[in-house]
Steps between C-alpha positions, in 0.01 A plus 500: 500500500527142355711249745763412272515885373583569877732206560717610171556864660568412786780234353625781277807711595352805339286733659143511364225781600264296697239658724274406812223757550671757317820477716809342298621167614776241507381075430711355753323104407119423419313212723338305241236319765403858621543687165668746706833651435715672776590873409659775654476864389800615315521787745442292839713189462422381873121531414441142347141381459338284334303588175208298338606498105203617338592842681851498375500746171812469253558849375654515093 
């Protein structure tokens, strides 16, 4: 996933089908030094990690 792709859902208040190794995840913000973006599983809120982009798939 592009940077500013990433930083634009994870500014959005709508919910958009992103997923991390086939799991379904929530942007919380996106490092742009890193090009990381911390992510949590929708179904494991308390399980925050950090996600390099170019693994982050946005589903249509």
């Amino acid at each position: 996933m592009h940077r500013l792709r990433a930083e634009e859902i994870a500014q959005s208040p709508e919910m958009k089908n992103v997923t991390y190794q086939g799991r379904q995840v929530y942007i919380q913000q996106v490092n742009d030094q890193s090009e990381t973006a911390r992510v949590y599983p929708i179904d494991e809120p308390s399980n925050e990690f950090d996600a390099q982009l170019s693994s982050l798939m946005e589903n249509q």
